[in-house]
Each structure stands twice: as structure tokens, then as C-alpha cells.
N, C-alpha and C positions, 0 to 999 in steps of 0.2 A: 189606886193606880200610881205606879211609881212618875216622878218628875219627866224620867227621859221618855217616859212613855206617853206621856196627856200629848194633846193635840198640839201642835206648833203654831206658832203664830207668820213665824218667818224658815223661807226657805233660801239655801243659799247654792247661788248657781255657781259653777269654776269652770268655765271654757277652757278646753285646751286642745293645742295643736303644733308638734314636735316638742315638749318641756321639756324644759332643763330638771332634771328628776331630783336636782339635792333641793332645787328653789319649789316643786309644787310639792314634792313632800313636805317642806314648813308651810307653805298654802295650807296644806290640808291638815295639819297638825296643828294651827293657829285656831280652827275649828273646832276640831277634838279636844281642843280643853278649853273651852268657853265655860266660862263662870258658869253659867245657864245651859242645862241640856238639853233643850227644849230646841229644836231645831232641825230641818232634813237639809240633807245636801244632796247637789246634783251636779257629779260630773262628768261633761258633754266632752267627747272625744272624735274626731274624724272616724270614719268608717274602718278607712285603711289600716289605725293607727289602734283601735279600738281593741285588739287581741294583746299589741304589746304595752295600753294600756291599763289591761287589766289584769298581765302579770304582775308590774310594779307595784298596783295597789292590791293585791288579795289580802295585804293585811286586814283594809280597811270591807271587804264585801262582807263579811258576817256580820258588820253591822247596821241594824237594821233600818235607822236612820237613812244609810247610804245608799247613793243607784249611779249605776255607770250607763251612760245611753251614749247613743252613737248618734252622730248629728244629723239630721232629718232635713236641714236646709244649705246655705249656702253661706260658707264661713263662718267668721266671728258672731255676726249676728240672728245666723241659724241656728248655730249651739244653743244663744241665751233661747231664740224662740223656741228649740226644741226644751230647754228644762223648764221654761213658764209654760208650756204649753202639757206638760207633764204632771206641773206643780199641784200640790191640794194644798195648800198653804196661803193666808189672806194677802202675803206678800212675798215678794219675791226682794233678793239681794245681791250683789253683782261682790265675787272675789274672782282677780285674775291671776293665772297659775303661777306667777312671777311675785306675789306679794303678800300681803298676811293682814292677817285681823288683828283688833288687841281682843285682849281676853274677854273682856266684861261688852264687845262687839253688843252681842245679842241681847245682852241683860239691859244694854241703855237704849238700843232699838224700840224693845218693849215695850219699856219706859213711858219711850216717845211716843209709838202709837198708841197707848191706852190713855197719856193725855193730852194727844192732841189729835181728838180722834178723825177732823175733818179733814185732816193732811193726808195727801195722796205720795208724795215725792218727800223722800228724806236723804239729807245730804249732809255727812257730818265734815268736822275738821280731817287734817291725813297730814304726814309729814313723811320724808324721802330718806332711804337710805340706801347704800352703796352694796355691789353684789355678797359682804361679807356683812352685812347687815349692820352697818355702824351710821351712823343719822349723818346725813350730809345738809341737813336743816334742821330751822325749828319748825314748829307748830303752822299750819297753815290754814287758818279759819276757814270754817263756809260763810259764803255769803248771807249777812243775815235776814233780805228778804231777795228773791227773783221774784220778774216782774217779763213776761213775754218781750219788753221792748231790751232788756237783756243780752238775749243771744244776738242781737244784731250785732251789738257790740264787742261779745266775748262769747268763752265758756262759761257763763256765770256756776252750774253747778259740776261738782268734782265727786270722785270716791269718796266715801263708801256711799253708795246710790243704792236704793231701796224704796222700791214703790209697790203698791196695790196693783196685785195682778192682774183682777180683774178689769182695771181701766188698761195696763197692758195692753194685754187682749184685743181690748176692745179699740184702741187705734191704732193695732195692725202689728202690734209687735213692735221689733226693730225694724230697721229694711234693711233687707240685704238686697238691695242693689249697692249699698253702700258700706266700703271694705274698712275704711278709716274713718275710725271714730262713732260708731255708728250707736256707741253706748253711752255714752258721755256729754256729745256734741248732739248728735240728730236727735235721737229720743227722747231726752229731756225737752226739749225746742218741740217735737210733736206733742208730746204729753201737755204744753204748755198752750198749747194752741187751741189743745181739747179741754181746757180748764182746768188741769192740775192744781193744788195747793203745794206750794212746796213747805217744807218745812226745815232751816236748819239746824242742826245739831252739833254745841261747839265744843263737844268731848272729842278726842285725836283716838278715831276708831280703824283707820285706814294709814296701812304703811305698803308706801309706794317703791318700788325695789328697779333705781335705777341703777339698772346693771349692762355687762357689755361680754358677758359669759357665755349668754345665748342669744337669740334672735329675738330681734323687738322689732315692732312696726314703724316704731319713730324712728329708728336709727338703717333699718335696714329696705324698709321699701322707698325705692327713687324718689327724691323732690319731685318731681315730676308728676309723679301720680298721685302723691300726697295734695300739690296742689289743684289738680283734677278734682281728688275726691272732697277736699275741703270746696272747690268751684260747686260742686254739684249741688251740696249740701245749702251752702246760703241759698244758691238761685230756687231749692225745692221751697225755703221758706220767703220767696218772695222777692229778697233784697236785690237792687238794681245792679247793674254793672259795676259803675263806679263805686259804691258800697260794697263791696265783693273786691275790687280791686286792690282798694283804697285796707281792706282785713289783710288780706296775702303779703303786703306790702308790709306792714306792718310783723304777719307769722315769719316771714321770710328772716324777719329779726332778734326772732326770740325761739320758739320752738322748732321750726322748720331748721334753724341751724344746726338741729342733732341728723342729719341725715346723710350716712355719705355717700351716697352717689347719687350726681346729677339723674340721670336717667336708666331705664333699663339696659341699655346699651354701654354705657358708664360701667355698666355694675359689672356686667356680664364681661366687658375686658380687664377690669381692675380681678376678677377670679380667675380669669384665663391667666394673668402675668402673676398671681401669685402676690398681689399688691394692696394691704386691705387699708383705705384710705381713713386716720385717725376718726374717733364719732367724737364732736364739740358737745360737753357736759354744762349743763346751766349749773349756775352758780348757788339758784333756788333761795336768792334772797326777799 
């Protein structure tokens, strides 16, 4: 049996919804030439969006790795549950349509899971680059151990995320009652709750593509609901008011500053006057 054909160990999901088409073609070409062919991909397309999704890629449908599905739940985090819910693969993997893998992604994945086989959650290094793909940082380590008491405090884990489906699955997926962050932030933070092992990996397999070409959730949906939807997400895992407070206070200073409009109403007159209010870029030191 040839390589590309044996069974995979890992599947990789690519949510998308309006792409910018020059940035998920290298999404999905960052794929296509992985060291390792051993791999399925899955990408989850809104309904609506799904016909003129699958003109742009017909390159990629003959092969037979690949599946284009239409998203079965409710945004961002219905896409990922509809491609793990899809998956036949031991693990699932998150690339988002705006950013890329490095080559040998899959081959140090592997790696990881064949030795370290009681790890459920893998989180490697990533570093950022600018819409024309040039490094606006260095290297930014994962954490080298998460511990539930963690998330109270932060994001502790980052891209590239890659976990055991089957535990997935098994705590419910993502939730999509929740629009922001609901891959990175909340699910990690459930997963951890259900006894996850995390495991880091400090090879830089994940490049993050802060760009201002197309629509991002950090830069384009209102503070407002940003901090709604970060509200929701501590109080689901517990944490009190003033610990909740005491985070926003904090986000208000560091990432939340990429966003520019105060509110939905904000937003909606700065498009009426024709006015698009600059997005503050972190420094990513």
C-alpha cells in the first residue's frame, strides 16, 4: 500500500466562511505538500457559501484525501463539530483559512503522538506574519506544561491544537453557543476539565497570518460582543465576577485593542459614512 494511502493518524479541519481566496489557497496548499502524506483534510463551508466554495477548489476534489462539507451546526464551532464528527481519524487538527502550516506539520505531530501516547491535547509553538506573509515575530513557545488552574488566568494553549477525537466527542464538541474563541479559549478549558493531558510541542508548526485584507473576528466583530462572549465563557467555567472582571480589564489592554468598533451600532455608522476606523496591530513581542 502506498504511503498516501495507509490509514492517517491525523485529520485536518479548515473552517471557513467568506475567505479571502489568495490567503486559503496557501491554507490549503501548506497541507498539500507536507513532508508526510498521510493525512485527510476537511473543509467545512457555510451552506450558502458551499457551491461557490467548491468552484474555487475543484483543483483540490479529485483528491481523495479531501472532503468539502457544509456546516451542519452554528458557526465557527459547528464547522469544526461537523469535520470531527465526520472524522475517522484518531485525531483531529485545527488550520484556519487565513494561515498555514509548516511542512513537516504532520510528520512532528506523529512524532508526538506515537511518543507520547497518553497525551490527549497537543499544542505546538506558531509565530505571526503580516498579510504578504513576512514574520512580524519571532518564535512563540507553547506552554510547557497546562494545568486547569490555567485558564483562569489566561489562554494557556495556542495553535496549532490537535487532539483525540474521540475525547472530543465525548465532551460535547465545541459549543456553539459560543461565537469567539470557541477553539482555542473554551475547548481547551472543557477538555481540561474532563482530564485532558496536554502535551507541548516546541517545534513552530503554526503561522498565524495577521492580516487586514479580509475579515477577522478580532479586528472586525464589536468590543462589545467580544466582551460578552469572553463574559460568558469564564462565568461557564466557574470563575466569579470580579475574576472575570478583573481578565477584560486586563484583554481591554492587550488584544481586545485590535478591534474597531466600539459596538454594533458603532460599526454600522462608521459603514454608512464610508469611515473605516484604523485596527491597532500588537507588537507580538
Amino acid at each position: 500500500m502506498a504511503e498516501s494511502e495507509a490509514t492517517p493518524l491525523i485529520g485536518v479541519i479548515v473552517p471557513v466562511k467568506d475567505p479571502h481566496p489568495a490567503f486559503l489557497n496557501e491554507a490549503l496548499e501548506s497541507i498539500l505538500v507536507q513532508t508526510v502524506p498521510r493525512w485527510r483534510l476537511a473543509i467545512v463551508a457555510e451552506p450558502d457559501e458551499l457551491s461557490r466554495i467548491e468552484a474555487q477548489l475543484r483543483h483540490l476534489t479529485a483528491d481523495p484525501r479531501v472532503r468539502l462539507l457544509a456546516n451542519e451546526g452554528r458557526g465557527h464551532a459547528g464547522a469544526v463539530n461537523t469535520a470531527m464528527r465526520a472524522a475517522d481519524t484518531e485525531f483531529v487538527a485545527l488550520l484556519l483559512g487565513d494561515d498555514l502550516w509548516h511542512p513537516d506539520a504532520i510528520a512532528v505531530l506523529e512524532d508526538h503522538i506515537t511518543r507520547y501516547s497518553n497525551a490527549d491535547f497537543f499544542h505546538s509553538a506558531r509565530r505571526i506574519v503580516n498579510d504578504r506573509g513576512e514574520p512580524i515575530s519571532g518564535v512563540h513557545p507553547p506552554r510547557p506544561a497546562v494545568t486547569l488552574a490555567d485558564f483562569r488566568a489566561g489562554t494557556p494553549v495556542k495553535h496549532l491544537l490537535c487532539w483525540r477525537r474521540r475525547l472530543g466527542l465525548r465532551v460535547g464538541g465545541l459549543d456553539e453557543r459560543i461565537q469567539i474563541g470557541p477553539d482555542d479559549f473554551d475547548f481547551p478549558w472543557t477538555m481540561s476539565e474532563r482530564g485532558a493531558v496536554f502535551c507541548p510541542i516546541n517545534e513552530c508548526l503554526y503561522i498565524y497570518r495577521d492580516h487586514r485584507a479580509a475579515r477577522r473576528l478580532t479586528i472586525d466583530v464589536p468590543l462589545s460582543i467580544q466582551i460578552r462572549e469572553m463574559r460568558l465563557v469564564m462565568r461557564k467555567h466557574g470563575m466569579s465576577r470580579r475574576e472575570v472582571n478583573h481578565r477584560l480589564e486586563e484583554a481591554r489592554r492587550t488584544h481586545l485593542r485590535q478591534a474597531r468598533y466600539r459596538s454594533p451600532l458603532h460599526r454600522q455608522l462608521c459603514r454608512w459614512l464610508g469611515s473605516e476606523p484604523p485596527a491597532w496591530r500588537d507588537s507580538y513581542r
